[in-house]
N, C-alpha and C positions, 0 to 999 in steps of 0.2 A: 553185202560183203563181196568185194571184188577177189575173185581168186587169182587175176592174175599179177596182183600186188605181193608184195614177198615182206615177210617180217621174219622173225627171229623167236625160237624156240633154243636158246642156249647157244650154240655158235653156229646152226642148222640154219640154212634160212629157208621155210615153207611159207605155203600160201596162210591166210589168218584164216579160213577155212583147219585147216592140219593144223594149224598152230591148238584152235581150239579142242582139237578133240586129241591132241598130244595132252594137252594141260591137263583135261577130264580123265587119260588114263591115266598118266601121272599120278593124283590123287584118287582116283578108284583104289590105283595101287598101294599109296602109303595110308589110306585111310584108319586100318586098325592099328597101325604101328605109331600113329603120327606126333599121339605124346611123348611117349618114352622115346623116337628118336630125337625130339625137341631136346627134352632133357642131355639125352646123351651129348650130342651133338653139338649144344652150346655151355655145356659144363653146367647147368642150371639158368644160366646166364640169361635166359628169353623171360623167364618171368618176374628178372630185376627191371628191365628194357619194360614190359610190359605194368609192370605199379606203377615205373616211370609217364606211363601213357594216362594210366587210370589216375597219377595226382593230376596231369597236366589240363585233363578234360573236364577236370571241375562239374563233374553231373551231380544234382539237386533233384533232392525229390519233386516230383510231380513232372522233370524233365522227358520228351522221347528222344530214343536213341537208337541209331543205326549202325551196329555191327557191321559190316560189309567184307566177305570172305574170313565170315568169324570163326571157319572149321571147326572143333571141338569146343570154342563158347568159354576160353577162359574169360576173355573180357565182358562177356555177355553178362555171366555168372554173377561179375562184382557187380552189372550197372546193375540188376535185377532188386539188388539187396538195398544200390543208391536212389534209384528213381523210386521207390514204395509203392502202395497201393493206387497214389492217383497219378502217377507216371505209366510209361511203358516201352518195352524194347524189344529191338527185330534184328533178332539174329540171320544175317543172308549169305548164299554163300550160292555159287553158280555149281557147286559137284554135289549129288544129292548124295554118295557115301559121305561126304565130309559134313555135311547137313547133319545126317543121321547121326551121325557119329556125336554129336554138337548136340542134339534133341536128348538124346541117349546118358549123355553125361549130366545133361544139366536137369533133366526128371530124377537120377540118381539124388542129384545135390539137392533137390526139392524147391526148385527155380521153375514153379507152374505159372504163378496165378496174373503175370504183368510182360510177359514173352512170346512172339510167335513167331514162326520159321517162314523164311523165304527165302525160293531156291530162283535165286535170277543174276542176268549178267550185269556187273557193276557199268557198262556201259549206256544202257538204257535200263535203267532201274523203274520199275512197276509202282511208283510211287505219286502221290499230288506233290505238284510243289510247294518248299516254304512247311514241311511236315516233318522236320526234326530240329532239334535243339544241338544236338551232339552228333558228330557221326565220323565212326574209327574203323583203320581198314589195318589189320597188322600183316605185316609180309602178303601180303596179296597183291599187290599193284605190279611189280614186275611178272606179274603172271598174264598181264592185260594185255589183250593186245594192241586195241587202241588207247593209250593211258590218257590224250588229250579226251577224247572222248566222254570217257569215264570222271575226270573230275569238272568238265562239263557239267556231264551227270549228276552229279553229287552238289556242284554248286547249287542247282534248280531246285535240290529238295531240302537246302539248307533253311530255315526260318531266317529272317535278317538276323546279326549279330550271331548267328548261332558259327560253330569250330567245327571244321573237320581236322582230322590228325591219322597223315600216316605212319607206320612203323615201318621200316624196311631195313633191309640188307643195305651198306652203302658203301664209301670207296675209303678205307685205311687210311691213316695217315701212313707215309713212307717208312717209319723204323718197323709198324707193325706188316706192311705189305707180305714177306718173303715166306715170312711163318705162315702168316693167314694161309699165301699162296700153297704151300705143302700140305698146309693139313685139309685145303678145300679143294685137291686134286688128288691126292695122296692117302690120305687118312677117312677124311669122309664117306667117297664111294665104295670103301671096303667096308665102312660101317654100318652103311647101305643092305651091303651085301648078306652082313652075318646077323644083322639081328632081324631089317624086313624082308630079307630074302628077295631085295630087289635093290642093284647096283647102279643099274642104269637113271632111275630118277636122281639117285642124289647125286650122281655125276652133273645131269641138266639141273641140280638145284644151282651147284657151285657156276656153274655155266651163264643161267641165268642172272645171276647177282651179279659179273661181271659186264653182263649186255646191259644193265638197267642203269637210268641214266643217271650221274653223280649226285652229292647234296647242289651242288650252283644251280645246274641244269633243272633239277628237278623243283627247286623254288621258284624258278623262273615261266615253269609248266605251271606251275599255282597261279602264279600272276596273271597269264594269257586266257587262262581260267575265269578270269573274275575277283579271285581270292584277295584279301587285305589284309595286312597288319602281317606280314608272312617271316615267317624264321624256321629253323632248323637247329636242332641241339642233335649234337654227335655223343655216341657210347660207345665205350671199348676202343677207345680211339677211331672211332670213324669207322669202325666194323658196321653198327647200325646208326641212323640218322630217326628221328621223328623228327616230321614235318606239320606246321602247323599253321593255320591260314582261316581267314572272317572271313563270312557276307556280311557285306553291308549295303 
């Protein structure tokens, strides 16, 4: 990691050094709060966006699958129940409160016997290659700091034919822009403020979503990737995009 290289932490530009340990307090900080701001915060609307992911991934029992920046393990949760007993899934995530948080919720739900946790950075992932079937990253990737990098990464532990898909923040269509704009500068970081008693991250959420790079741009990172057969479907009018892309 070069520190005299400068990247982008919302509209801040630090070394990827500070970037990473910005992004670690970041989520240190929203960790106990991070559901119910989800909820808050996108009207319920993340966990339409997110079925949307889990029809799209088509996981089959006896499939493995890799979570990647799965924080709290909602998608973990579903594959647990889709892969069965001769499958298996690895929920990873590079903050280990958001890890915990994730282990925490999902022994509640009684998601033991086919799951194990990995706390690593999607960049170089601790993985053999050619070791998953599926592998889903939801709002994580504009957290990256190198994202070429990272779906690099990703490619190399794909199985051939096997899907990666990510979910992210992405760029509006124009009639919905203005609104979006007010309520992710305006409304958000207040809401930030009163319920996790931390203003400043969701300010750098709305911040960050606006540095990461659009649907065109970012399929075209698929491609240089490796990736095939690639597309993107837009929700909420272009509020979030999943991205969807083969090995082969």
């Amino acid at each position: 990691m070069n520190d005299s290289q400068q990247t982008d932490f919302g509209y801040t530009k630090v070394s990827p050094r500070q970037k990473t340990e910005k992004v670690r307090e970041v989520f240190e900080s929203v960790a106990g709060n991070y559901d119910l701001m989800n909820d808050l915060m996108s009207f319920g609307l993340h966990r339409l966006w997110k079925k949307f992911v889990l029809h799209i991934a088509g996981v089959r029992p006896g499939y493995t699958v890799l979570d990647l920046a799965g924080g709290t393990g909602d998608l973990a949760a579903v594959f647990c129940d889709q892969v069965g007993d001769r499958g298996s899934v690895v929920l990873c995530d590079i903050n280990a409160s958001m890890l915990n948080a994730g282990r925490e919720k999902l022994i509640d739900q009684g998601c033991m016997r086919n799951i194990t946790y990995v706390q690593a950075n999607a960049e170089q992932l601790p993985f053999e290659d050619n070791s998953f079937d599926c592998i889903t990253m939801a709002f994580g990737l504009r957290n990256v700091t190198f994202k070429d990098q990272c779906l690099a990464s990703v490619y190399s532990k794909l199985k051939p034919a096997g899907k990666f898909i990510v979910l992210e923040f992405s760029k509006p269509v124009a009639w919905v822009r203005p609104v979006y704009d007010a309520y992710s500068f305006s409304v958000l970081p207040k809401l930030g403020k009163w319920v996790a008693k931390d203003e400043q991250s969701y300010r750098y959420l709305a911040e960050s979503i606006r540095m990461h790079p659009d649907q065109n741009t970012l399929e075209d990172m698929f491609k240089q990737a490796g990736f095939d057969r690639t597309r993107y479907v837009n929700m909420s009018g272009g509020i979030v995009a999943a991205h969807i892309g083969y090995k082969y």
